[in-house]
C-alpha positions as CSV (number, residue, x, y, z in Angstrom):
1,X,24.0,-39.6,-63.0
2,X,25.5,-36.2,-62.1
3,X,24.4,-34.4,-59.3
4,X,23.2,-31.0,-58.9
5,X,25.1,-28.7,-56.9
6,X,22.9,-26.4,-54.6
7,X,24.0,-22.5,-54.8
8,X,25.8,-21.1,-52.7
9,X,24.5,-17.6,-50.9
10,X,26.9,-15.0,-49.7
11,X,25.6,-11.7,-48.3
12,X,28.5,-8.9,-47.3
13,X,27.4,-6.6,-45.0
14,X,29.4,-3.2,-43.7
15,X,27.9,-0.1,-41.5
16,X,30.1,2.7,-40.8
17,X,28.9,5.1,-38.3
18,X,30.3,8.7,-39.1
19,X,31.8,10.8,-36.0
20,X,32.7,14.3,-36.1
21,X,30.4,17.0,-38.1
22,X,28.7,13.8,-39.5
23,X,28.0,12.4,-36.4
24,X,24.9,10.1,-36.4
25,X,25.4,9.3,-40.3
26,X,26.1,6.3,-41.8
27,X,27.9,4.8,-44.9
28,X,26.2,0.8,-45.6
29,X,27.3,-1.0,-48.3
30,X,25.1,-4.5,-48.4
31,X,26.0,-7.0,-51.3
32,X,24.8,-10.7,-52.1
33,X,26.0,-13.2,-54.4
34,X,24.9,-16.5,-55.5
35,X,27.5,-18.5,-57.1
36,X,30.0,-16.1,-56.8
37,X,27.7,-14.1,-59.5
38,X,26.8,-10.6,-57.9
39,X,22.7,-10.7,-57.9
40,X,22.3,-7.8,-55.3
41,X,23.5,-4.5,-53.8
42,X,22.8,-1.6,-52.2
43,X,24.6,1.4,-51.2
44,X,23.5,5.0,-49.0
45,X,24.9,7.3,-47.2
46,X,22.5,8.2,-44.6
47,X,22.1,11.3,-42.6
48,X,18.7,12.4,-41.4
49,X,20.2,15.6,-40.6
50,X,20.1,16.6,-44.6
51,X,17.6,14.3,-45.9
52,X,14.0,13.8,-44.2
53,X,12.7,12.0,-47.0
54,X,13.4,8.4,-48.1
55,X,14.2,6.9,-44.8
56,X,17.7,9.7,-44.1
57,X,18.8,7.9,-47.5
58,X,21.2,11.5,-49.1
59,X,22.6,8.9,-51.4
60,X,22.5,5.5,-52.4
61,X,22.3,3.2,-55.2
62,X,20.4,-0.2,-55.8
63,X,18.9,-3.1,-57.7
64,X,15.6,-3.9,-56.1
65,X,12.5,-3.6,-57.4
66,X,14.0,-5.3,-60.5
67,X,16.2,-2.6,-62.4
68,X,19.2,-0.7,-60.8
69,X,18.5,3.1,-60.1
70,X,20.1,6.1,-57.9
71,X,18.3,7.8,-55.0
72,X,19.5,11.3,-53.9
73,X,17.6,13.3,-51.6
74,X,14.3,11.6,-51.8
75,X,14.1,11.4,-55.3
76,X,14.9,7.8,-57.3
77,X,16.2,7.4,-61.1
78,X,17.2,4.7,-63.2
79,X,20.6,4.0,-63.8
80,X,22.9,2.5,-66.7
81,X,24.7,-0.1,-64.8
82,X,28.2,-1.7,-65.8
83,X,29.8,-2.9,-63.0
84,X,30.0,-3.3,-59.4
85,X,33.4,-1.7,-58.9
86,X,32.4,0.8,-61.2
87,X,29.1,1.9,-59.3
88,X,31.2,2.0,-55.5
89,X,34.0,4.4,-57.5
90,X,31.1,6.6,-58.6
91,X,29.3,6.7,-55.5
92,X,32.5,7.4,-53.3
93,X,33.0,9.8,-55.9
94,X,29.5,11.6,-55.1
95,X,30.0,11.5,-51.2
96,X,33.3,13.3,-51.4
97,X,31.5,15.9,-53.5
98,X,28.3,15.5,-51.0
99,X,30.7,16.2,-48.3
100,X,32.8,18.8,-49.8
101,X,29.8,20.9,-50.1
102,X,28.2,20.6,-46.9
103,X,31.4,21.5,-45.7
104,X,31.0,24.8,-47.6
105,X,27.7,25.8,-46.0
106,X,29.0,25.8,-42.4
């Protein structure tokens, strides 16, 4: 008889509260395997003081709601996903531009 082995859950969690002229924003990064299989992410950068809509969400990228996608500034799109690692590179890539330009207007 061989016995079933129950999954396992993991769920990574990190907040980073921005100081300086991005004071009050945050970075999150939320991910949860099963199995060592990623089933879940999420990813924002959130500052109510450029984006009213979608909860302060600027940025961020997901997988709820059953299919991965890309919210920027209220707005939400479907996304070709490949790999984890792949998606953090091009969403640090985005912030850095984000904050490039906001750094611009000032």
């Amino acid at each position: 008889m061989t016995k079933k082995r129950s999954s396992v859950h993991t769920t990574t969690s990190e907040i980073h509260r921005l100081k300086g002229k991005r004071k009050g924003a945050l970075l999150k990064e939320q991910v949860w395997f099963e199995d060592e299989q990623l089933t879940a992410y999420s990813l924002a950068y959130i500052n109510l003081r450029r984006c009213s809509a979608d909860n302060g969400r600027v940025l961020g990228y997901d997988n709820s709601h059953d299919y991965h996608h890309r919210h920027f500034m209220g707005e939400v799109e479907a996304i070709q996903f490949t790999t984890y690692a792949a998606l953090v590179e091009r969403f640090i890539g985005e912030v850095q531009e984000l904050w490039r330009l906001e750094d611009e207007e000032k």
